[in-house]
Every structure is written in structure tokens, then in C-alpha cells.
C-alpha positions in Angstrom: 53.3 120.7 55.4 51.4 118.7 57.9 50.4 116.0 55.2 53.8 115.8 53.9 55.2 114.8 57.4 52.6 112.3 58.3 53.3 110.6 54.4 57.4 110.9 55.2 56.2 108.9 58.8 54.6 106.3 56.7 57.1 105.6 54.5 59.6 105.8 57.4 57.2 103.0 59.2 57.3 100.7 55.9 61.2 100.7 56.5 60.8 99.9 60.6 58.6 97.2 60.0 60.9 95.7 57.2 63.5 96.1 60.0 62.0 94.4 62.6 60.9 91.7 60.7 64.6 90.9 59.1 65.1 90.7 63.3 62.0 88.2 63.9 64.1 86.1 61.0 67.2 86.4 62.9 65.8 85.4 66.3 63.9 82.6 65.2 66.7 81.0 62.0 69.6 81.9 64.2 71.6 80.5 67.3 72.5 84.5 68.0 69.1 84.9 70.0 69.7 87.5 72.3 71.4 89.9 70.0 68.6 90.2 67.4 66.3 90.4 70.7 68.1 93.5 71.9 68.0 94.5 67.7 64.9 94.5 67.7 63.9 96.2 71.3 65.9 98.8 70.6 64.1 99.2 66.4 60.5 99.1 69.1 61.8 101.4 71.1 63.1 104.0 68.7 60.1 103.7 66.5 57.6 104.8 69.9 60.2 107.7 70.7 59.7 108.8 66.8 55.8 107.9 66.7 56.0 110.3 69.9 58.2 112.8 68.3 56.2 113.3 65.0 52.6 113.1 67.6 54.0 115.9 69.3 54.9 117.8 66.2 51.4 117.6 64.7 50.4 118.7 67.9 52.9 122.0 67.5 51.9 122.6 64.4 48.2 122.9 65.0 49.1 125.1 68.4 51.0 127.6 66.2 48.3 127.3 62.8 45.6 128.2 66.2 48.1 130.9 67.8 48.1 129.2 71.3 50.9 128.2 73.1 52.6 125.3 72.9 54.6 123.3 75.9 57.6 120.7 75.2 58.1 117.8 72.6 58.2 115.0 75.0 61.7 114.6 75.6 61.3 113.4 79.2 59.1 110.5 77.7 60.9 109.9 75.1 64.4 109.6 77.2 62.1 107.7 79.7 61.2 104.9 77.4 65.1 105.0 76.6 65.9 104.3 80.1 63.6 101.8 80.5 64.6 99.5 76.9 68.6 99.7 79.1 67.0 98.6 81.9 65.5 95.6 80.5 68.1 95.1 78.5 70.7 94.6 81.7 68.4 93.1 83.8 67.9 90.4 81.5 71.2 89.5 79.5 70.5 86.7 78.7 67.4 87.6 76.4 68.4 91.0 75.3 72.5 92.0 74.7 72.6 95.4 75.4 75.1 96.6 72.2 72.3 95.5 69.9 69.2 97.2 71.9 71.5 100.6 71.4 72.3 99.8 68.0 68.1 99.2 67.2 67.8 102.6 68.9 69.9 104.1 66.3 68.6 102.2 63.2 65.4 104.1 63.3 67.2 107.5 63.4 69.8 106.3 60.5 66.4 105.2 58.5 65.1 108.8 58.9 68.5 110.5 58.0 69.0 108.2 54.8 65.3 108.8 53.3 66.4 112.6 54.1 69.7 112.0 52.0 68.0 110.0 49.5 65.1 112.2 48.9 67.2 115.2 48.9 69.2 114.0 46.3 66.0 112.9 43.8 64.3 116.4 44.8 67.5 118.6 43.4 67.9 116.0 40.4 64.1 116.8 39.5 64.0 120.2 40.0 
């Protein structure tokens, strides 16, 4: 199981990296700066919290394959990192529009649910 989550990361990180380079384009072709700045904070940001997240489910994994205990998934760093993209973002407005750093945040997590949907979809048609 632990090899098909760290191969599902990978391919997750091929579409973040497309992603962030589609908002390199857009900051440096466009007059709209400061919103593919916040696009792409936000795409930065999401991708640490879901490096973290899948770091901190290998970690689980090997705790309960070892039968030792485990503690927390890193939600306070996570939410920390979070907190600190908003801060940034409002501090400096006229770098990073806020709308587009929340909207990165939630491209990563809409990546991840579509290569679910997508992969669900060829798994039942091959089965």
C-alpha cells in the first residue's frame, strides 16, 4: 500500500508543478501580476500541507506495520503554514491578492480528488 501512495504523490506532484508553472507564465506574460502571485502561493502552499500530509502518513503506516503508537497527522502545521500564506497575502496586497492564494490552496486538493475520480473510473472499466 505504502508504494502505491508514494507513486499516486508523484503523479499528483507532475500535476503541481504543471500548475505552478502555467502561474510562472501568467505572472511574467500578464499585466494581472498579483493574482497569479497569490495563484501560485497558495498551489506552494497546498502542495507543503500535502507533502506534510502524505510524510505523516508514511510515518503512520510504518508505526502501525511496527505496533507502536502513533501521535497526530500534523494538522497544527499544516493549518500553521495556512495561516501564515493569509498573512503574507494581506500584508502585501499588492504582490499577492488574497482570492487567488485561497483559490491555489484549493487547486492542489481538487488535483487529488480528480486523479481519485479519474482513476476510479479507469480501475472499474478494467476490472
Amino acid at each position: 500500500m505504502l508504494e502505491s501512495l508514494i507513486g499516486m504523490y508523484h503523479r499528483h506532484q507532475k500535476y503541481i508543478i504543471a500548475f505552478v508553472g502555467i502561474c510562472v507564465a501568467g505572472w511574467l506574460l500578464t499585466p494581472h501580476v498579483h493574482i497569479f502571485l497569490g495563484l501560485k502561493l497558495g498551489i506552494i502552499v497546498g502542495w507543503f500541507n500535502y507533502w506534510l500530509l502524505m510524510r505523516r502518513t508514511q510515518a503512520m503506516t510504518k508505526a502501525i506495520a511496527e505496533k507502536r503508537t502513533f501521535y497526530g497527522m500534523g494538522t497544527t502545521a499544516r493549518m500553521g503554514s495556512v495561516l501564515l500564506a493569509t498573512f503574507i497575502a494581506t500584508q502585501v496586497p499588492d504582490f499577492f491578492h488574497v482570492y487567488s492564494m485561497v483559490i491555489g490552496l484549493g487547486i492542489v486538493y481538487s488535483v487529488v480528488f480528480l486523479d481519485f475520480v479519474i482513476y476510479s473510473i479507469y480501475r472499474k472499466k478494467n476490472a
